[in-house]
MARFIDREN-97173 format. One line per 8 residues: number of its first residue (from 1); for each residue z, y, x of N, C-alpha, C. Coordinates in steps of 0.05 Angstrom, whole numbers, always signed. Layout:
BEGIN
NUM) Z:Y:X:Z:Y:X:Z:Y:X  ...
//
This chain:
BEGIN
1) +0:-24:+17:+0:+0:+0:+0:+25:+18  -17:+50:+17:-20:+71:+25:+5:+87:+17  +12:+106:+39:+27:+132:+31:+29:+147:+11  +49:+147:-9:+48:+159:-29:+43:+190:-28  +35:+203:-45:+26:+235:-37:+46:+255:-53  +58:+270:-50:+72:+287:-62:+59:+300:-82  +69:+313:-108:+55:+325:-126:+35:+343:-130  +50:+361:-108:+29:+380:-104:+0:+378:-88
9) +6:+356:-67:-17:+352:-49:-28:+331:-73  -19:+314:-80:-40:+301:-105:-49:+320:-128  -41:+340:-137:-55:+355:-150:-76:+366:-142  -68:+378:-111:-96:+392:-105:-122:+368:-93  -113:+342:-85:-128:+328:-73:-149:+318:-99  -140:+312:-128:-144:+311:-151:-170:+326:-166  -154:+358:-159:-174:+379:-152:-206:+386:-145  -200:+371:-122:-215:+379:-100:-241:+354:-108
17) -219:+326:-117:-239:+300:-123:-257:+301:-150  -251:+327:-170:-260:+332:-187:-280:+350:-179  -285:+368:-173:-297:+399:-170:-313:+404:-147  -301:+383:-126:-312:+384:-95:-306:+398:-76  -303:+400:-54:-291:+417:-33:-309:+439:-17  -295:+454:-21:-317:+478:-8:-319:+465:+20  -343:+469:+25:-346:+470:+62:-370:+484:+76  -374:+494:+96:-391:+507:+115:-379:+524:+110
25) -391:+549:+104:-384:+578:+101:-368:+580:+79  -340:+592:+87:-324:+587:+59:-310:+609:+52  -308:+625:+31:-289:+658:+28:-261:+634:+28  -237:+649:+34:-222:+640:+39:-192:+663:+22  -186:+655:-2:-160:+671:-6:-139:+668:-11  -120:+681:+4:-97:+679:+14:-71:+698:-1  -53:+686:-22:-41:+717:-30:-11:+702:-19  +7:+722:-28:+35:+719:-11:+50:+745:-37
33) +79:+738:-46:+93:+747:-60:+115:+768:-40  +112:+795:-47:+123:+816:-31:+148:+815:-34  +168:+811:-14:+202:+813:-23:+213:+794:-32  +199:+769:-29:+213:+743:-45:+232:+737:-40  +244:+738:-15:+275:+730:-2:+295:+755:-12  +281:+781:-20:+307:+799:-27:+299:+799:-66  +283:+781:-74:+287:+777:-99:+305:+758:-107  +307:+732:-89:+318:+706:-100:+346:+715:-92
41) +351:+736:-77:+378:+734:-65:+387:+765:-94  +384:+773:-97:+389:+800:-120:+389:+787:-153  +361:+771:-156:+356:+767:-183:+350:+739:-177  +361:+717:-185:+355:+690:-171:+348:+679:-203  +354:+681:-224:+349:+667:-246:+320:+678:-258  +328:+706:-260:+299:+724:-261:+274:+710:-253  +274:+718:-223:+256:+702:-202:+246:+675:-206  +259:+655:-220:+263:+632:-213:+242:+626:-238
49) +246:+646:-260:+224:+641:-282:+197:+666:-276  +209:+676:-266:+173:+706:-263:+160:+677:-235  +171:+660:-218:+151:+655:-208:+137:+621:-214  +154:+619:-234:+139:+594:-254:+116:+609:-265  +120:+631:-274:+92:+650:-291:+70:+648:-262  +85:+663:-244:+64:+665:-225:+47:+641:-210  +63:+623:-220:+44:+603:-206:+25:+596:-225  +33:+598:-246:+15:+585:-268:-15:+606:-277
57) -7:+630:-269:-28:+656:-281:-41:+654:-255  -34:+649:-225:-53:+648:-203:-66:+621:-202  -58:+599:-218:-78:+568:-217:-97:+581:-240  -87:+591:-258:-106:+597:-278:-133:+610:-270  -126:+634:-258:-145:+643:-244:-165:+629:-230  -151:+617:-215:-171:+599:-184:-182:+581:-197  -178:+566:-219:-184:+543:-236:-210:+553:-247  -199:+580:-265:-227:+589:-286:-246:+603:-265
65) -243:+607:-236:-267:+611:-218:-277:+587:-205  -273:+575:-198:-279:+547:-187:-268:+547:-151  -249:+554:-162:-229:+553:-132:-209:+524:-122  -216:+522:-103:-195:+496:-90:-169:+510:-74  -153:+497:-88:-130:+508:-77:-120:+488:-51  -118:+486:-23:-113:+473:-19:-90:+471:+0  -66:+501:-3:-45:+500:+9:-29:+521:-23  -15:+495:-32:-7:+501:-55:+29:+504:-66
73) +29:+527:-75:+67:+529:-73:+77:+545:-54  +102:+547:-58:+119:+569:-43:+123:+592:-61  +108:+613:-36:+112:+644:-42:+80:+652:-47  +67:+632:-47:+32:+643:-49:+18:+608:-49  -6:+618:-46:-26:+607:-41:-56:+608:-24  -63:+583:-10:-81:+587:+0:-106:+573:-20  -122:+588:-16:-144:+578:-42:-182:+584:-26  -202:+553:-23:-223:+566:-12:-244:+566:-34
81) -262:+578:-38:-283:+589:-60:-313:+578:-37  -326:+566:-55:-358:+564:-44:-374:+596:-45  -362:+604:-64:-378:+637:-70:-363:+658:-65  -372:+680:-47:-350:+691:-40:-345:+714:-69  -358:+714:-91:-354:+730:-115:-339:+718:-131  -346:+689:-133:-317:+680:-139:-284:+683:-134  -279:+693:-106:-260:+684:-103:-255:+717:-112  -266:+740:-104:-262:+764:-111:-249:+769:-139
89) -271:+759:-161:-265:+756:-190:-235:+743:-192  -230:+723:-183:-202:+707:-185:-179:+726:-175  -189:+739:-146:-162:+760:-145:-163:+777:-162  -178:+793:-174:-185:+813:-193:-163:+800:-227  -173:+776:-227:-162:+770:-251:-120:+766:-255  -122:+756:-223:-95:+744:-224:-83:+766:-220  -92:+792:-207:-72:+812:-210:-69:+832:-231  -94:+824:-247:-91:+832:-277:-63:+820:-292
97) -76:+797:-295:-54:+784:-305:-30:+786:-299  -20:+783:-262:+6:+799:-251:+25:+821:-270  -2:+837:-267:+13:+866:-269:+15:+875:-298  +8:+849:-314:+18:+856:-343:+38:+844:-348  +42:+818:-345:+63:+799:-355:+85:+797:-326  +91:+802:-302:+106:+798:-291:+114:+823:-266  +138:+821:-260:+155:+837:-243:+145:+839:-212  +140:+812:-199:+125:+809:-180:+108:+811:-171
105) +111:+832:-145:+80:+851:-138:+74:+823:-115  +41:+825:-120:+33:+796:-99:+2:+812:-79  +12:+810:-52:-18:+817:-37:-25:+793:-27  -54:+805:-30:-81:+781:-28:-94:+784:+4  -112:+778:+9:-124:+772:+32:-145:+757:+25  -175:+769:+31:-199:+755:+18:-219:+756:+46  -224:+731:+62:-258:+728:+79:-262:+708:+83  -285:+709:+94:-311:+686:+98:-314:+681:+124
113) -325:+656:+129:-332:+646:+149:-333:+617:+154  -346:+604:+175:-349:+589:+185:-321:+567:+184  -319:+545:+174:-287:+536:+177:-291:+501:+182  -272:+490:+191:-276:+461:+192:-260:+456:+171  -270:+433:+156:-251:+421:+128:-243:+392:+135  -220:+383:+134:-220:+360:+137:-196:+345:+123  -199:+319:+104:-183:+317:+87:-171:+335:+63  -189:+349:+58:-178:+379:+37:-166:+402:+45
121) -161:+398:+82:-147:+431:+88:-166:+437:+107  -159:+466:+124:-184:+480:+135:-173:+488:+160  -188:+489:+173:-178:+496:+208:-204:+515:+215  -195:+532:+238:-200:+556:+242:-198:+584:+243  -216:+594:+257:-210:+625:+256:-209:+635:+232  -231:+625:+212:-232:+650:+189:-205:+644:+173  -193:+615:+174:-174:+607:+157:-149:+629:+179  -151:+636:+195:-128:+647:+202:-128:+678:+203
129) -164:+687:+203:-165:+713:+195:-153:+724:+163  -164:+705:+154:-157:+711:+122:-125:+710:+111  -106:+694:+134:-79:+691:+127:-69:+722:+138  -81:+732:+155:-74:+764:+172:-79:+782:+153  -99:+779:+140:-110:+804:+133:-87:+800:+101  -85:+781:+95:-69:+781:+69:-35:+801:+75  -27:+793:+97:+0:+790:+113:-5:+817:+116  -27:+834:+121:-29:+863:+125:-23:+881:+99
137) -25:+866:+85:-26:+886:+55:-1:+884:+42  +7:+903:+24:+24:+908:+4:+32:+891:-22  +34:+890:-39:+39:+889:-69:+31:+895:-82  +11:+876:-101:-8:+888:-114:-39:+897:-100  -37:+898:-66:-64:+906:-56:-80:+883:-56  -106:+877:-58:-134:+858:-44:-147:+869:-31  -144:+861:-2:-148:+864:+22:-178:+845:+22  -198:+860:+25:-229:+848:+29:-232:+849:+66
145) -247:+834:+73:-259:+838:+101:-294:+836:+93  -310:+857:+116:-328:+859:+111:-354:+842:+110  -335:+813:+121:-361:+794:+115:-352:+779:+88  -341:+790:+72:-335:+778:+40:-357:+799:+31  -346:+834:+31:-354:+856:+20:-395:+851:+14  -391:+844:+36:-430:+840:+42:-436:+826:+25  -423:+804:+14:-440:+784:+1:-441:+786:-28  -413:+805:-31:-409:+806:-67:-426:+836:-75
153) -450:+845:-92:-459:+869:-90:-439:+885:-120  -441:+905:-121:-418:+919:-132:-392:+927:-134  -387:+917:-111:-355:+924:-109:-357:+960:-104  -321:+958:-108:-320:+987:-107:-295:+988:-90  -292:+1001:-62:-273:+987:-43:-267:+1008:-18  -241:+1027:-18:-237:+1039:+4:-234:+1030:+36  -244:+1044:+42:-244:+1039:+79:-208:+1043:+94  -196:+1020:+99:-163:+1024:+112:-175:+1020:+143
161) -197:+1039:+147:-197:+1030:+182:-193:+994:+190  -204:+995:+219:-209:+975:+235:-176:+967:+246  -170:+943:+244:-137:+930:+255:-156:+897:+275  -139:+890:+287:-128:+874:+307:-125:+845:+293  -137:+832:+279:-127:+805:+260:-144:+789:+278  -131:+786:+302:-139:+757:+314:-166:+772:+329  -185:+783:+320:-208:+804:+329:-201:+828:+307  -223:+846:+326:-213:+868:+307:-240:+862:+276
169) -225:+878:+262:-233:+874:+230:-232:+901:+217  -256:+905:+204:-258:+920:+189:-245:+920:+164  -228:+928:+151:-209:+923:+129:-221:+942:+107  -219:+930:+82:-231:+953:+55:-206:+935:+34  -199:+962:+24:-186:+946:-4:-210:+946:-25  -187:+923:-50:-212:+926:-69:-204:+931:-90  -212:+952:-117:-198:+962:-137:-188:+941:-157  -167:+934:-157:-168:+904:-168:-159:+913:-193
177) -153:+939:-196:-147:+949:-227:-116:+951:-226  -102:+947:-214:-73:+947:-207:-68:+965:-190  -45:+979:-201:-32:+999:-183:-15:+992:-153  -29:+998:-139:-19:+991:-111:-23:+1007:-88  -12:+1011:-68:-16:+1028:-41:-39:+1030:-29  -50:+1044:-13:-69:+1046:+2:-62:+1053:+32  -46:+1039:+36:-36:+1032:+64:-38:+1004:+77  -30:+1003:+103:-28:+985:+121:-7:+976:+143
185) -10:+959:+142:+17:+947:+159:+7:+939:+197  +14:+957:+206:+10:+943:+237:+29:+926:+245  +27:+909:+261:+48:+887:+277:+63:+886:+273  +67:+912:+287:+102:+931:+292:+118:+922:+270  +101:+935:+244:+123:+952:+223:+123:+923:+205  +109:+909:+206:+108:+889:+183:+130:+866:+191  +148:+869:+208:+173:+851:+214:+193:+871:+204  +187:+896:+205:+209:+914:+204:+222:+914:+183
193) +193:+910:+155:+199:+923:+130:+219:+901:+111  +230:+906:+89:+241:+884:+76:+245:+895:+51  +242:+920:+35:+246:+924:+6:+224:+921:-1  +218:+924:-25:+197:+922:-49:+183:+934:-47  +188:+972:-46:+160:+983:-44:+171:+1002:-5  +161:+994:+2:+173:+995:+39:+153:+1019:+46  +169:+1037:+62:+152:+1058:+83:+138:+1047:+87  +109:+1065:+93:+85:+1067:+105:+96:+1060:+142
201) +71:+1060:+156:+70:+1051:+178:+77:+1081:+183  +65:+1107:+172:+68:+1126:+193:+97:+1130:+191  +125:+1125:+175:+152:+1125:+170:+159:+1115:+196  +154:+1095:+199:+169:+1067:+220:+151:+1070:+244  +139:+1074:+257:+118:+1079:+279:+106:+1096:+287  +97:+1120:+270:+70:+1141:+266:+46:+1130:+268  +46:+1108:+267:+16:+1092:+263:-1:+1114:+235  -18:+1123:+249:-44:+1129:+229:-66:+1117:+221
209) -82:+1116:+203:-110:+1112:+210:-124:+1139:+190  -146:+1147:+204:-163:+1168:+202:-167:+1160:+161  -185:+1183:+151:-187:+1184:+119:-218:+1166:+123  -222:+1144:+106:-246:+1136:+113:-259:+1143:+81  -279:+1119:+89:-298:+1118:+64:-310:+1095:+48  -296:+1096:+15:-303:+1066:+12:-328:+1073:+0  -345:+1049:-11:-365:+1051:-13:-372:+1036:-42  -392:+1029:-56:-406:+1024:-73:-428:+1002:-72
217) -424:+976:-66:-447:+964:-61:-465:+947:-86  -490:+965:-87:-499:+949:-103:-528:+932:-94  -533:+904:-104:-551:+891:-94:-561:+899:-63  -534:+901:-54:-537:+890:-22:-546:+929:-12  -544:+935:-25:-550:+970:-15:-524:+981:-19  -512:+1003:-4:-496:+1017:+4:-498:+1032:-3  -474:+1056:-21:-476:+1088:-28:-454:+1094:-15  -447:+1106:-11:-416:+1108:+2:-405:+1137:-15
225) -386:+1136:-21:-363:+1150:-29:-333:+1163:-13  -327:+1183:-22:-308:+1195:-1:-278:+1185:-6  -263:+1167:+3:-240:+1155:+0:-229:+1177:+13  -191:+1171:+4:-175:+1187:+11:-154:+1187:+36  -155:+1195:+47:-132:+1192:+68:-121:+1163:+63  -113:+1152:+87:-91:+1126:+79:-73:+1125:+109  -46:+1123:+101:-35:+1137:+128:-27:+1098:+132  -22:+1087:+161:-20:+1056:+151:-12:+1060:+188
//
């Protein structure tokens, strides 16, 4: 008799035997629940049911896009998409859903690339770019990298300057319809921080980045638009 599989890895293995497993070029998204350790320790009963909701309104999502989840539970999820519009739409929806029915602000982390799959999980750079760029963002933010941005046409997505994730990366948020920051977390400050809605980088560091420009992409053509300052 074989190794029995734990619930959750048989759910997603289940998943994956149903729907199929993304592979080659894969968007890759990554979200993570902001403040979870000073929620469970303040509001522990609270918590304990807002993140039953949350798990259930982010499968919902990834499910009704055709997403494989295949690092499942905790404080987030890792989830890979064959389309990188897919996986966009899915963050778009789940922080809809978030930010009506629950207390818990959740940042995302969305790119593409090249990845090795094996047995239903993923190795590589992009799988570790996409865990950075999530880990860079706020509550409530979707953090796009520009080889996602390229492939989905119409987004509408400010420029947070170029950061350091393993290479450097062009970073754009994406209007996910939820109220959230337009800031950034360098190295430094993202060990530092620990409340809910936490100083900016320029508070804790003077880290800046210049006012950029998000843009407008439609069918693969570029308009660009004047975004606003974002101090990070």
């Amino acid at each position: 008799m074989g190794p029995r599989l734990c619930a959750p890895v048989l759910r997603a293995w289940e998943a994956g035997a149903v729907m199929g497993v993304p592979s080659g070029t894969v968007t890759f998204l990554f979200s993570d629940i902001e403040g979870s350790t000073r929620l469970w320790e303040e509001r522990p009963e609270e918590t304990r049911a807002a993140l039953a909701e949350h798990d259930a309104l982010l499968r919902a999502a990834v499910e009704s896009h055709e997403g494989y989840v295949f690092s499942p539970g905790g404080d987030g999820f890792g989830v890979a998409f064959s389309r990188a519009a897919d996986a966009v739409d899915a963050a778009k929806a789940a922080q809809a859903a978030l930010a009506e029915r629950s207390f818990i602000r959740v940042r995302m982390g969305i790119h593409t690339g090249e990845s090795q799959e094996r047995d239903g999980n993923y190795f590589g750079p992009p799988v570790n770019r996409a865990a950075r760029l999530m880990a860079a963002g706020h509550g409530g933010q979707v953090l796009v990298s520009a080889a996602t941005a390229e492939l989905v046409p119409g987004l509408v997505l400010k420029n947070l300057g170029e950061r350091d994730l393993g290479s450097p990366m062009l970073v754009w948020q994406l209007d996910s319809g939820s109220s959230s920051s337009s800031t950034l977390w360098c190295a430094r400050c993202r060990s530092s921080a620990s409340s809910a809605r936490p100083p900016t980088c320029a508070q804790l560091c003077g880290h800046k980045v210049d006012a950029g420009a998000g843009f407008v992409s439609d069918d693969g053509k570029k308009s660009f638009i004047r975004g606003e300052a974002a101090d990070a």
